[in-house]
C-alpha positions as CSV (number, residue, x, y, z in Angstrom):
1,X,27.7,37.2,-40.9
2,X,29.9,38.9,-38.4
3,X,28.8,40.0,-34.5
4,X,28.3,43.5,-34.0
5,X,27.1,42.8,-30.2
6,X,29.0,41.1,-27.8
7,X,26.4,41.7,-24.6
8,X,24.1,39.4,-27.2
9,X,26.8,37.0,-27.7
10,X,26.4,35.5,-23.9
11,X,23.4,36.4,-22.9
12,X,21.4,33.9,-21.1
13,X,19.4,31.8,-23.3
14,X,21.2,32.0,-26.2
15,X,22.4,29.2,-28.0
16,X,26.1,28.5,-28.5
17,X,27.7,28.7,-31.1
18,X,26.1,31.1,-32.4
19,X,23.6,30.4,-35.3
20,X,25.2,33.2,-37.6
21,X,28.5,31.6,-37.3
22,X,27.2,28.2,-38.1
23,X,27.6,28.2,-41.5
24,X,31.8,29.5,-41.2
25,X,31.9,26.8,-38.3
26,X,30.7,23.9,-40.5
27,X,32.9,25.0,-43.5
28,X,36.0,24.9,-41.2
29,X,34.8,21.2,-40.5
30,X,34.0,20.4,-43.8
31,X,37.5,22.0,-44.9
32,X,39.6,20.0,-42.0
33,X,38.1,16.5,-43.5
34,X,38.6,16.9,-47.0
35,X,42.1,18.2,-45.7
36,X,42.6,15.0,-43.8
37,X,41.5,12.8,-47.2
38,X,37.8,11.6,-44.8
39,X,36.5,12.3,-48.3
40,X,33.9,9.9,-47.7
41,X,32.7,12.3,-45.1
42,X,32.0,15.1,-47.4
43,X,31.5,13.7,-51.1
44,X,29.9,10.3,-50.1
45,X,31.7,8.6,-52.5
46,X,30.1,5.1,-51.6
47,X,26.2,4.6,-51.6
48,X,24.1,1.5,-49.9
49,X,23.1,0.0,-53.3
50,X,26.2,-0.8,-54.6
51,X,27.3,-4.2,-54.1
52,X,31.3,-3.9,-54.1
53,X,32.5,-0.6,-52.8
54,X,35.0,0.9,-53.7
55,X,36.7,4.3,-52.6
56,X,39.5,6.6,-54.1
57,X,40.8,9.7,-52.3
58,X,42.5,12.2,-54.2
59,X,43.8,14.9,-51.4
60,X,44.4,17.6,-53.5
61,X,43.5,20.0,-50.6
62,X,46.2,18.9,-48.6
63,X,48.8,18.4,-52.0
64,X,48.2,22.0,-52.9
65,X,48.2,23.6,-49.7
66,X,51.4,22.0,-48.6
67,X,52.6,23.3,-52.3
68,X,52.3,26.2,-51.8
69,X,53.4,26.6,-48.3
70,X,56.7,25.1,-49.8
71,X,56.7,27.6,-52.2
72,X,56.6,30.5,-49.6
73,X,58.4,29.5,-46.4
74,X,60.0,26.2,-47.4
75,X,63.4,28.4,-47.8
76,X,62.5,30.9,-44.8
77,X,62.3,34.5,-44.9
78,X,65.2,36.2,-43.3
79,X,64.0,38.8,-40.5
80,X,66.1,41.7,-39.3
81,X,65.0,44.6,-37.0
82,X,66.9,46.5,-34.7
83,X,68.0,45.1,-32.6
84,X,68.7,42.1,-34.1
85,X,69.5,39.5,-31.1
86,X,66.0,40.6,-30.0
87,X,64.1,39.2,-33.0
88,X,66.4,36.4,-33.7
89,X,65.8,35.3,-29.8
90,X,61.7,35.7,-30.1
91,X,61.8,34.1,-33.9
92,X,64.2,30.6,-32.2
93,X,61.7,30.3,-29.3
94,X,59.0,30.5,-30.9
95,X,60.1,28.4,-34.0
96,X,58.7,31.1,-36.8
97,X,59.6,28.7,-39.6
98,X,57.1,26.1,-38.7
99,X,55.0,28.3,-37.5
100,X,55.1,30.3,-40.8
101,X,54.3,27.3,-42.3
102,X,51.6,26.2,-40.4
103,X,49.8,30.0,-40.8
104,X,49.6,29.8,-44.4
105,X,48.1,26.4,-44.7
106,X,45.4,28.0,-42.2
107,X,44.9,31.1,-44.9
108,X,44.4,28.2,-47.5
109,X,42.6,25.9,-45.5
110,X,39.8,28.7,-43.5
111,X,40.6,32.2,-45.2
112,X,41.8,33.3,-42.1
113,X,44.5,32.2,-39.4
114,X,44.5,33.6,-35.9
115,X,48.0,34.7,-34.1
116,X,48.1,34.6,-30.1
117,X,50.7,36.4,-27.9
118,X,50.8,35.7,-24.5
119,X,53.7,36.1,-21.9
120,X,55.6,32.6,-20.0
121,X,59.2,33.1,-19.1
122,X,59.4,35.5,-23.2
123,X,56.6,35.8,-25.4
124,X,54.8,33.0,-26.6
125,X,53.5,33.3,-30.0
126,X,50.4,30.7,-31.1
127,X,48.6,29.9,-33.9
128,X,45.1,29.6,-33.0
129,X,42.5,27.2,-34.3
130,X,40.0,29.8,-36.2
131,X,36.9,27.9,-35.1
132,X,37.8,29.4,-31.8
133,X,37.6,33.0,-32.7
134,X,35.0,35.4,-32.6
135,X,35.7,38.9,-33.9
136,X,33.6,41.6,-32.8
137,X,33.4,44.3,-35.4
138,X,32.2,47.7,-35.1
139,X,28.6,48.2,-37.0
140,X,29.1,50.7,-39.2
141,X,32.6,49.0,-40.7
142,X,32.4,45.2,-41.0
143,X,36.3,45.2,-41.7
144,X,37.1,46.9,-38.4
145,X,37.7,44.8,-35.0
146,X,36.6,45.9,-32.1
147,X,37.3,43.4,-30.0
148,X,38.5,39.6,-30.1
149,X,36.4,36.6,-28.3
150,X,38.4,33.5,-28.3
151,X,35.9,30.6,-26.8
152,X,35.8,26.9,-26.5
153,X,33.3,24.5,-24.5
154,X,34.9,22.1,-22.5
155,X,33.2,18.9,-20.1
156,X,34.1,18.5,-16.2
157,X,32.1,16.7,-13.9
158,X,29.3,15.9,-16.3
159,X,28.7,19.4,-16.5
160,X,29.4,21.4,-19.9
161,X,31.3,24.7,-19.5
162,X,32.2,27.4,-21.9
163,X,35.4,29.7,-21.2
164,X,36.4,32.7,-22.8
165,X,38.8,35.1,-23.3
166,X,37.5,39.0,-24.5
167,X,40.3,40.6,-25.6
168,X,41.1,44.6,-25.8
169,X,43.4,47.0,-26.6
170,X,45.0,46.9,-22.9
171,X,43.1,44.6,-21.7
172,X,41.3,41.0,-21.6
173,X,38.5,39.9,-20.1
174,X,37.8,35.9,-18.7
175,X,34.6,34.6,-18.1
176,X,33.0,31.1,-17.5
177,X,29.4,30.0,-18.2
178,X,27.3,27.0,-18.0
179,X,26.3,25.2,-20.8
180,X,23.2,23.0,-21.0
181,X,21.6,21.2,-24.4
182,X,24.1,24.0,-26.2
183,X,22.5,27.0,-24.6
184,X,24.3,29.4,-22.1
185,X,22.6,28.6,-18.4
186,X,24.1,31.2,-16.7
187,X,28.1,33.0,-15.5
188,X,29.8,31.5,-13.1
189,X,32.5,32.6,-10.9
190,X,36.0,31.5,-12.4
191,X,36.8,30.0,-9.0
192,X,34.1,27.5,-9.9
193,X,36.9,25.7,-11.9
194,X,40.0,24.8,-10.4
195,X,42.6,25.7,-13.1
196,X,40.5,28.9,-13.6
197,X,40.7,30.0,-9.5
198,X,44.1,32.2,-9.9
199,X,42.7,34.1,-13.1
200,X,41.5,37.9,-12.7
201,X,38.4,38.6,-14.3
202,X,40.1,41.4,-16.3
203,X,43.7,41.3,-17.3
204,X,45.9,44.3,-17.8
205,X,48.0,43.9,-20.6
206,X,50.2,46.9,-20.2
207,X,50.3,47.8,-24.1
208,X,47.9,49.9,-26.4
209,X,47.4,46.9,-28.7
210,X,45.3,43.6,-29.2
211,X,47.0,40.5,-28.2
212,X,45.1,38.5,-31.2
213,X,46.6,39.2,-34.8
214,X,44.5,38.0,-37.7
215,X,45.1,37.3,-41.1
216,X,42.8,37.1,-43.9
217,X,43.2,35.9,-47.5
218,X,42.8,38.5,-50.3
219,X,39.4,39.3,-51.7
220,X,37.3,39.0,-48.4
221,X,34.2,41.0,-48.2
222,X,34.6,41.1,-44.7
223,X,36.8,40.1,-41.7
224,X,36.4,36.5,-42.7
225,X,38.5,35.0,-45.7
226,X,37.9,33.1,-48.2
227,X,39.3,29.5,-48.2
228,X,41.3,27.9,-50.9
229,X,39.2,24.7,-51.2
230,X,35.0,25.7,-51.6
231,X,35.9,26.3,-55.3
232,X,37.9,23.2,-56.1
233,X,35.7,20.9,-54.5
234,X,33.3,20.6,-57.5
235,X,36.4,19.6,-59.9
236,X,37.3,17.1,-57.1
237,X,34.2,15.3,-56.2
238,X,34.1,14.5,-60.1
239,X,37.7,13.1,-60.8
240,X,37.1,10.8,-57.7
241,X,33.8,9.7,-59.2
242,X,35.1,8.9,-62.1
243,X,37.9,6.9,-61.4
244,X,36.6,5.5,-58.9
245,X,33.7,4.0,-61.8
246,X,36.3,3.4,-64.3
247,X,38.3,1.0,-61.2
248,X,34.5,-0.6,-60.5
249,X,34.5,-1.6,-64.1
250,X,37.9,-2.7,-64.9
251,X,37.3,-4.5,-61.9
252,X,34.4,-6.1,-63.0
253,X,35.5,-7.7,-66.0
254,X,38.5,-8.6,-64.8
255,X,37.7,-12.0,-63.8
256,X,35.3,-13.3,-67.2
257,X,32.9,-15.9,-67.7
258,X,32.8,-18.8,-69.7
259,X,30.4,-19.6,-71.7
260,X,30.1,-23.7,-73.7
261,X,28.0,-26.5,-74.1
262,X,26.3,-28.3,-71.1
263,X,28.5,-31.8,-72.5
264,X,31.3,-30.2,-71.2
265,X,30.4,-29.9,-67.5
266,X,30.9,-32.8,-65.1
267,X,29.0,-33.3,-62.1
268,X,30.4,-34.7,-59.0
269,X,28.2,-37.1,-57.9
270,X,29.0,-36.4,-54.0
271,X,29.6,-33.0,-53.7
272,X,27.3,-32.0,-56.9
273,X,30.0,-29.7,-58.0
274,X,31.3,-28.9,-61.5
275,X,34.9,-29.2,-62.2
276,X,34.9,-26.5,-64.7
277,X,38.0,-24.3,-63.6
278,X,36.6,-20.6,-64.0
279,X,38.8,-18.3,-62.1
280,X,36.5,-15.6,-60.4
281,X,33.7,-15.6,-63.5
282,X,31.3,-17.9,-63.5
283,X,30.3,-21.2,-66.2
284,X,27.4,-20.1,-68.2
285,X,26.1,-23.3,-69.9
286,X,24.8,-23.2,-73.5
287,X,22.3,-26.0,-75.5
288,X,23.8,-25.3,-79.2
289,X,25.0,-29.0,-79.9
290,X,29.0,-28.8,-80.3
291,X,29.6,-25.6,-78.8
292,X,33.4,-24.7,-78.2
293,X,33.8,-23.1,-74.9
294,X,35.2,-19.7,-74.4
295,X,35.7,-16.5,-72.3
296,X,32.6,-14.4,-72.4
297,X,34.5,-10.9,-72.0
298,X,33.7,-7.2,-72.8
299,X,35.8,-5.2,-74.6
300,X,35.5,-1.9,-72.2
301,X,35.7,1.5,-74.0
302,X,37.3,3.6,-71.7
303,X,38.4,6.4,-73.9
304,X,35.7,8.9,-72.9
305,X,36.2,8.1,-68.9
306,X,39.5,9.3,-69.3
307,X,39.1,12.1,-71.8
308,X,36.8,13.4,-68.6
309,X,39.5,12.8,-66.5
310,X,42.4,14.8,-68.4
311,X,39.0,17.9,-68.7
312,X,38.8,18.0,-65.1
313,X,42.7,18.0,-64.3
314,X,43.1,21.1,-66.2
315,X,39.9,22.7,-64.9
316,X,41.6,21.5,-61.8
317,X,45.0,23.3,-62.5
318,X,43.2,26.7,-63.6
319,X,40.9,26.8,-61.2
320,X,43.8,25.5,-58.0
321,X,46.0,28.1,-60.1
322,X,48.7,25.4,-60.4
323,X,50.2,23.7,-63.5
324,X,51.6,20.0,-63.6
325,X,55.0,21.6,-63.6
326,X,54.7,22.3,-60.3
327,X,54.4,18.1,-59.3
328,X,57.3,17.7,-61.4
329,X,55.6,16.2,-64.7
330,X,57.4,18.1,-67.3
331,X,57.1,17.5,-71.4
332,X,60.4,17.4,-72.6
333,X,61.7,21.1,-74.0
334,X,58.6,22.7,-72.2
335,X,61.5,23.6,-68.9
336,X,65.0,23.2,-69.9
337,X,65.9,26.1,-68.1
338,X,64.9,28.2,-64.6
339,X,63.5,31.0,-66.5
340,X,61.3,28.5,-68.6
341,X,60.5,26.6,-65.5
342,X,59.3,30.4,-63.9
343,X,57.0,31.0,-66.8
344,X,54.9,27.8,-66.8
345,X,54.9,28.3,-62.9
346,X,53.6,32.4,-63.7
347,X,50.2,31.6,-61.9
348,X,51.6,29.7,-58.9
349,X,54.0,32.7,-58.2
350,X,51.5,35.2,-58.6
351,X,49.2,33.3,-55.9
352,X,52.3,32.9,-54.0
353,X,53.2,36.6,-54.2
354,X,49.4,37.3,-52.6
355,X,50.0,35.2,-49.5
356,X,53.1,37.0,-48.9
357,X,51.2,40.4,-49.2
358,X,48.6,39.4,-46.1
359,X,51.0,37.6,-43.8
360,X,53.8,39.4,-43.9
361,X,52.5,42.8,-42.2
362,X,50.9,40.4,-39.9
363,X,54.1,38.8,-39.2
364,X,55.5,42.7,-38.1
365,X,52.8,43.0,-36.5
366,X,52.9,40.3,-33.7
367,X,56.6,40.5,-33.8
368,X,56.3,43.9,-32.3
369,X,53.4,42.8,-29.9
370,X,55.5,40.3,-28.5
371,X,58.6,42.4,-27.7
372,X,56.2,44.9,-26.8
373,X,54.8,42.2,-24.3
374,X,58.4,41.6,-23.1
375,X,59.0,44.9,-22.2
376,X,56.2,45.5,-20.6
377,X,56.3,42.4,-18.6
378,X,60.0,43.2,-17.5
379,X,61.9,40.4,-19.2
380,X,65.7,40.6,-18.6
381,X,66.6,42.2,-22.0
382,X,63.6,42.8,-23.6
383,X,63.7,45.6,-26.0
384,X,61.2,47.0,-28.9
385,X,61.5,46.3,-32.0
386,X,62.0,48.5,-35.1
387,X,62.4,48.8,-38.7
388,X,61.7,44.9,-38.8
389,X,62.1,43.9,-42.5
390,X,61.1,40.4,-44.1
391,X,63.6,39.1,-47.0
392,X,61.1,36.1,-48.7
393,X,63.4,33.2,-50.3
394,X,62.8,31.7,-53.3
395,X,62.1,28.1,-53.0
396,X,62.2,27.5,-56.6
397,X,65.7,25.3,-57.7
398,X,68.5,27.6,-58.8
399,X,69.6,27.3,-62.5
400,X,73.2,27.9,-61.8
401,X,74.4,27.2,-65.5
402,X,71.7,30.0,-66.6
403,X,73.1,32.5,-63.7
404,X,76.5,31.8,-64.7
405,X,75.8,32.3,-68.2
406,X,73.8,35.6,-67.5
407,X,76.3,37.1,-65.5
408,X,79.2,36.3,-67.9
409,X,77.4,38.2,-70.6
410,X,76.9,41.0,-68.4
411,X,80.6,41.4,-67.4
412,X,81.5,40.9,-71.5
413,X,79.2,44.0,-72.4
414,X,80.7,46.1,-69.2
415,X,76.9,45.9,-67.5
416,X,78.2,44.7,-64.2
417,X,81.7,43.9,-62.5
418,X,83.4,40.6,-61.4
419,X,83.1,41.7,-58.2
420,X,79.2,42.4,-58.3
421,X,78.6,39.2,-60.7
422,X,80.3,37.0,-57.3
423,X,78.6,38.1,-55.2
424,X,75.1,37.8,-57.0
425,X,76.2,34.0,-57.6
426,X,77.6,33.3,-54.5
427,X,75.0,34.1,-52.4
428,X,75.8,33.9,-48.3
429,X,79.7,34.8,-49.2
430,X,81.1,37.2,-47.2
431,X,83.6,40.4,-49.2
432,X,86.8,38.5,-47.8
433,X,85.7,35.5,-49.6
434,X,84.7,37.1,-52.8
435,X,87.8,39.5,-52.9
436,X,89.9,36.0,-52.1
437,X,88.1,34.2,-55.3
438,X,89.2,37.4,-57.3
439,X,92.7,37.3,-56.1
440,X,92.9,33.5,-57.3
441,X,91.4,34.4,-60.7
442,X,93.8,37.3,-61.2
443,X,96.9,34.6,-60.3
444,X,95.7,31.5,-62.5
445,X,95.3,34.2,-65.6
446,X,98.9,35.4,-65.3
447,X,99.9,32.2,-64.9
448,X,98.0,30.8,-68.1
449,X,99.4,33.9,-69.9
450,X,103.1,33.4,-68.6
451,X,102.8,29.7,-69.7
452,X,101.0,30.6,-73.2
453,X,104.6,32.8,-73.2
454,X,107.2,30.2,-72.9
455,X,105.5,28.0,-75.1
456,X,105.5,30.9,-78.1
């Protein structure tokens, strides 16, 4: 559910978080352990009765988010705008790479991340932990924000506090509250904590626009996205389960008994030991006059465990919208080129493609907001920003051989020129270096041709 009220949301009394946003809150938690591999937190993976434990974490929430982040930003996007030393200075200090990186493991990992601007010495640009944030959304259009609550409790002095920040178009709002047993006590002045004393209990921004820039995954229903792990979990909890019984069994029987006739046991008379060497089995002594002794083993059918397992790993890729191509296990003549490789990988790029779609008017958008910021805030050369443009990088590997071969049947049908079949494959190379390359092609012809002369 989303808040429609924000005089409800700290009014005296009420209980913090708030129930409705329980059930995101504990989804983020559950999300950030499986995420982390604390499997064992979320699946249970080892119950009281067993009698040898054993655990095994597959983190395919982290493997596939970090995939996919790879995918998008692991080359990164070139920005331009105008000017350019503007955005190139806010994207350096800020580090955009990482924190591109960061943002779109957030979409995977909550459905949403949460961009902060704020102004020290430039504009600062954070990602936010969305466990922080609190939309408030206008009642009569769940998908519109009306205002932004970011709010975390904190403990000083054996007292519990809760602090937040209201943001507005123009404006933010700080407030401070006493917490007791998880319920709001009362406001309190902001002088009441030290670090808080020098803040103004509303902030002018100085610009029309909300400091806090979202970003939600494709598909939400509302201003809360849906996460790229609730509908793997199922497939996940089951491959750990079962290899994690086909290990207790191989494990088992790993060590056998033996099994003979009671003759063939000798008894130290001190200790009352046998001296029948076993290994980690046991001696299982037998009456039957004569017996030879031998290995009592079980011959473990394990075909069906990992028939299961081989189901599930493509449920798993389907459903992750991944293929084993993409961790490098390829059947031979299945990817002998990059176009080959492309189309086994059709499903990863087109989930690819829609995290470029949310983030990257996101990413205008708090570029903007934090030259805007600049400006307003009278930072020696701060200027606006315009026409900002985002150039995504394949992070695919480059078939050069395929290129080349492309672009040499495109020149031999007269579809291209040398010139524009360069500087395709040379990507990065300037039109002094490309007209240079053509000069020394021109010169090693008529010197192949002047040779092929003499020798005539």
């Amino acid at each position: 559910m989303t808040i429609t009220n924000i005089n409800e949301l700290f009014k005296t009394g009420s209980t913090w978080p708030p129930e409705t946003e329980l059930p995101r809150l504990t989804t983020y938690q559950t999300n950030r352990r499986l995420f982390e591999g604390k499997h064992d937190l979320v699946f249970g993976h080892n119950p009281p009765d067993e009698s040898r434990p054993k655990d095994i974490t597959c983190n395919w929430h982290k493997r596939l988010s970090t995939l996919f982040a790879d995918l998008l930003v692991g080359s990164p996007p070139k920005i331009t705008a105008n000017p350019q030393e503007t955005v190139d200075r806010i994207t350096d200090i800020n580090k955009i790479n990482i924190l591109l990186y960061n943002t779109v493991i957030n979409v995977l990992k909550y459905g949403n991340a949460v961009l902060k601007v704020r102004f020290d010495n430039g504009a600062k640009i954070e990602l936010i932990d969305p466990a922080l944030w609190f939309p408030i959304v206008n009642p009569d259009n769940r998908s519109e924000i009306e205002s932004h609550v970011i709010a975390w409790v904190f403990s000083e002095a054996d007292t519990d506090y809760l602090t937040c920040e209201i943001h507005h178009k123009g404006t933010i709002d700080h407030k401070l509250f006493e917490l007791k047993d998880g319920k709001i006590v009362h406001p309190l002045d902001l002088s009441a904590v030290e670090r808080y004393s020098d803040l103004k209990d509303t902030e002018e921004t100085g610009i029309d626009d909300f400091l806090i820039v979202p970003i939600t995954s494709l598909g939400a229903e509302s201003v809360f996205g849906d996460d790229a792990f609730t509908n793997i979990n199922g497939l996940i909890r089951e491959l750990e389960n079962r290899l994690i019984r086909t290990s207790r069994t191989l494990d088992k029987f790993a060590d056998p008994n033996i099994v003979g006739s009671e003759e063939t046991v000798n008894i130290d008379p001190i200790t009352g030991e046998s001296d029948v060497e076993i290994g980690g089995g046991r001696f299982i002594p037998v009456s039957e006059d004569g017996t030879a002794p031998y290995y009592l083993v079980w011959n473990a059918d394990l075909e069906a465990s990992f028939t299961q397992i081989d189901a599930i790993l493509s449920q798993l890729y389907i459903m992750s919208e991944t293929s084993s191509a993409c961790f490098g296990d390829l059947k031979s003549g299945l990817a002998e080129s990059g176009s080959a490789l492309k189309r086994l990988l059709m499903p990863t790029l087109a989930k690819v493609g829609r995290l470029k779609i949310v983030i990257e008017p996101s990413l205008k958008d708090v570029l903007k907001v934090a030259a805007n910021l600049e400006v307003v805030s009278r930072f020696s050369g701060a200027t606006t920003l315009d026409n900002i443009s985002v150039d995504w990088r394949s992070s695919l590997p480059v078939d050069m051989k395929e290129l080349a071969d492309i672009e040499t049947q495109r020149i031999n049908n007269r579809l291209t020129s040398r010139t524009s079949a360069l500087r395709r494959l040379d990507e990065g190379a300037s039109e002094a270096d490309i007209e240079e390359e053509l000069a020394k092609i021109d010169a090693e012809r008529a010197s192949d041709y002047r040779l092929m002369n003499i020798e005539m």
